[in-house]
N, C-alpha and C positions, 0 to 999 in steps of 0.2 A: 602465533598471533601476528597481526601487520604491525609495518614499523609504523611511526605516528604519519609519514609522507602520505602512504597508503590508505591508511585509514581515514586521511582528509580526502581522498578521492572519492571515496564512498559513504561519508559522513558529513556535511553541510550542517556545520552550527549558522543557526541563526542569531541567535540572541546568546549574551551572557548577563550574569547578573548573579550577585551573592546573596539575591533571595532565591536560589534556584530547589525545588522542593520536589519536582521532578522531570522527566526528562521524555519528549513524547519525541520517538523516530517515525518517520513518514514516509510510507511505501509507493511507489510510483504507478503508474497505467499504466498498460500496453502502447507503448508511444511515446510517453508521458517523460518529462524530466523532474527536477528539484523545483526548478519554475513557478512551474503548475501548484503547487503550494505556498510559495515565499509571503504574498499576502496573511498567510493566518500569523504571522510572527507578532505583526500589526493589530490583529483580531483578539489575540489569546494573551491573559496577564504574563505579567514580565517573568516573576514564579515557574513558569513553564517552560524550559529551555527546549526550542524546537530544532532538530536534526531533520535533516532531509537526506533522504539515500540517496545517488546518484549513482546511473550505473551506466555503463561505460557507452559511449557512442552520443553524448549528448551535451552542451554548453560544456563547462572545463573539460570533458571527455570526449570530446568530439574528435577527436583524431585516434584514439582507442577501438579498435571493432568491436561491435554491441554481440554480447553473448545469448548464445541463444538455448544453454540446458541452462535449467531453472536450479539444478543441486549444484552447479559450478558456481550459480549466485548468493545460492544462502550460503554455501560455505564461505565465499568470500565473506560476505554480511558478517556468519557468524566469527570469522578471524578477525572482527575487527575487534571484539573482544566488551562491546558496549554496555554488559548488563555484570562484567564483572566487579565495579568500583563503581560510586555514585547513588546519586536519588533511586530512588525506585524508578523504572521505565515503562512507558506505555506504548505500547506499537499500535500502530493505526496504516491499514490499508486498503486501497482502493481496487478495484477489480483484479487485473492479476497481481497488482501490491498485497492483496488481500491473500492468496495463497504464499505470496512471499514471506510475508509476517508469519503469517501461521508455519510456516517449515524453519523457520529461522527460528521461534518461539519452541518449535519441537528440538533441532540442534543443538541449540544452547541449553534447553532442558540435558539433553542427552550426554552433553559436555562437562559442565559445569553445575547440572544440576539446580539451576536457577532460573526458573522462566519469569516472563514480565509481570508486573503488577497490574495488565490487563492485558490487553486484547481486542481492539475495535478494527472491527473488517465491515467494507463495504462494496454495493456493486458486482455481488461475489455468490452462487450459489455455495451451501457445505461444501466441502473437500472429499467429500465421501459419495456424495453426488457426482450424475454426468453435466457439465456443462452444454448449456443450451448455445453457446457461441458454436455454427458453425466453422468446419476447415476453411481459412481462408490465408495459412500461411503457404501455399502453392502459387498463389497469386503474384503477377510480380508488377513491379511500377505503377501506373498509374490506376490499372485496373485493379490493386489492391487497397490504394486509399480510397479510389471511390465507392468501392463495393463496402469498405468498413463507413466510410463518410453514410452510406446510403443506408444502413443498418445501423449505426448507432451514433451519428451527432458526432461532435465533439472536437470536429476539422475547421476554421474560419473558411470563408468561401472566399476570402481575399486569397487565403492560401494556394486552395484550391488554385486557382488561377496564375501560378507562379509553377511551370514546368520544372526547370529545376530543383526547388524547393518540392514539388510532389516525388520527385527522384529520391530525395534526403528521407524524407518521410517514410515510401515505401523501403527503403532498405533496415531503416532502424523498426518501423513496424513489422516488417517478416523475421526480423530476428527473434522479437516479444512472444510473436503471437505463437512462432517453431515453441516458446519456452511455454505457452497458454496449450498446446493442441497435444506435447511431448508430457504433460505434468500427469505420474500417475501416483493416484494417495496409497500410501500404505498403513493399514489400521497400529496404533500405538494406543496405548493407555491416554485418554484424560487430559487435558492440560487443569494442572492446578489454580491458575489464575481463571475469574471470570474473564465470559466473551459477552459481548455487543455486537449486534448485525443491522446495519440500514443500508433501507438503498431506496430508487423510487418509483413510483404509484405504476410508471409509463416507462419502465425498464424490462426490455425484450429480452434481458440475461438473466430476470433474475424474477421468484414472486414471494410472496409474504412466506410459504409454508417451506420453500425453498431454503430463505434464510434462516426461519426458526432450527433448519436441522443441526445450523451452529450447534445450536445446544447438546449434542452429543459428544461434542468436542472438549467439554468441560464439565470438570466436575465441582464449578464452584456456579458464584451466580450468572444469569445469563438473561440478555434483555433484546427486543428485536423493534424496530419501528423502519415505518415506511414513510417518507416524503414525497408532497407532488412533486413532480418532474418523472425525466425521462432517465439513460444513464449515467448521463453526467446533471442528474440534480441540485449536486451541491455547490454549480458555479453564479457568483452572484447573484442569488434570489433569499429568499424569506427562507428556502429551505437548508441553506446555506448558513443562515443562520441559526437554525436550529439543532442543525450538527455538531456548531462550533460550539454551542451551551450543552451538548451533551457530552462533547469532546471536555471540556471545562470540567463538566460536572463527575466524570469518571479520573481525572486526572486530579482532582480535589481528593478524592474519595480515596484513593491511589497515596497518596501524601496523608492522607487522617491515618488508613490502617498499618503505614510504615512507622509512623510517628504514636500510633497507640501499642505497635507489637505487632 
């Protein structure tokens, strides 16, 4: 297990609070830092201690080289030891956060024997599926953020327009994307805890019958819904919000059946 140094590198508490009832960790994009989440701290009751991963190459990490095999990351993940002691936990993640969670949730199962009290992936076909993203970790500098900007959103156009800053960019996304195009599943039994799959209406990665395959993944309950937008729907709109009440509503749920047995 990491010492506690370490596992503050990959672990971003946001909030404490001695109502804490459980404990949601929050998986990153492809490109994506702890950032890109900090706002739901704000969004989500105080009850809800939210963790944010952080993985190397990025705001505190930024002088660390961003990794690019996806099993060098959930092991690190799963040494940080987070679902041994504490509330029950809910992992939640977003595109390849979404495959993160889920191998980290498989890990820890396989460790310890204790996987999370849910499961919420987004943005994400099953694991058991081909992904429909395109090779595009061959790409290098500029020609690889624009060709991701041009397919899937998600880049500010101020950015865009900041040469060095797109240099920054494409290095930390050809590492992600090595870890999205190198991820192969390998079939294991079930996870015990329910999963949850959203994503949205106008997402090239992803479609409704895609997500439902979650439900192979688990042998407990299992729910799927689609919101308007594209694939980053859940940034500042209505459908944003409705994530967060579902985010809520699974992590309430999460806390009833730890607290009933």
């Amino acid at each position: 297990m990491l010492d506690k140094t370490e596992q503050s590198k990959w672990l971003i508490q946001l909030n404490t609070s001695n109502d804490e009832r459980v404990r949601l960790i929050v998986f990153p994009y492809a490109g994506g830092s702890a950032g890109a989440f900090r706002p739901w701290r704000d969004r989500l009751p105080g009850w809800i201690s939210v963790q944010l991963i952080q993985l190397p190459g990025r705001e505190n990490r930024f002088n660390e080289p961003p990794i690019s095999k996806w099993d060098e990351i959930t092991n690190s993940i799963a040494d940080a030891g987070m679902l041994l002691d504490g509330p029950p936990v809910v992992l939640f993640g977003h595109s390849m956060g979404s495959i993160l969670a889920f191998e980290v949730a498989r890990e820890l199962r396989r460790r310890h024997d204790r996987p999370p009290a849910a499961l919420i992936v987004s943005g994400r076909c099953a694991p058991q599926l081909d992904s429909r993203m395109p090779p595009l970790a061959h790409l290098n500098g500029r020609d690889l953020v624009y060709r991701l900007t041009e397919l899937y959103g998600g880049i500010p156009t101020e950015a865009l327009a900041d040469p060095e800053l797109v240099e920054l960019m494409a290095h930390l996304l050809k590492a992600d994307l090595q870890v999205v195009e190198d991820y192969r599943y390998v079939p294991q039994p079930p996870l015990a805890c329910p999963i949850a799959a959203y994503g949205g209406t106008r997402d090239p990665l992803v479609t409704s019958v895609e997500l439902c395959a979650w439900s192979e993944q688990t042998r407990s309950g299992f729910r799927s819904e689609l919101y308007p937008g594209d694939h980053f729907y859940f940034r500042g709109t209505e459908s944003e919000n409705r994530l967060l009440a579902e985010v809520r509503r699974i992590c309430a749920t999460a806390s009833g059946l730890a607290t009933n047995g």
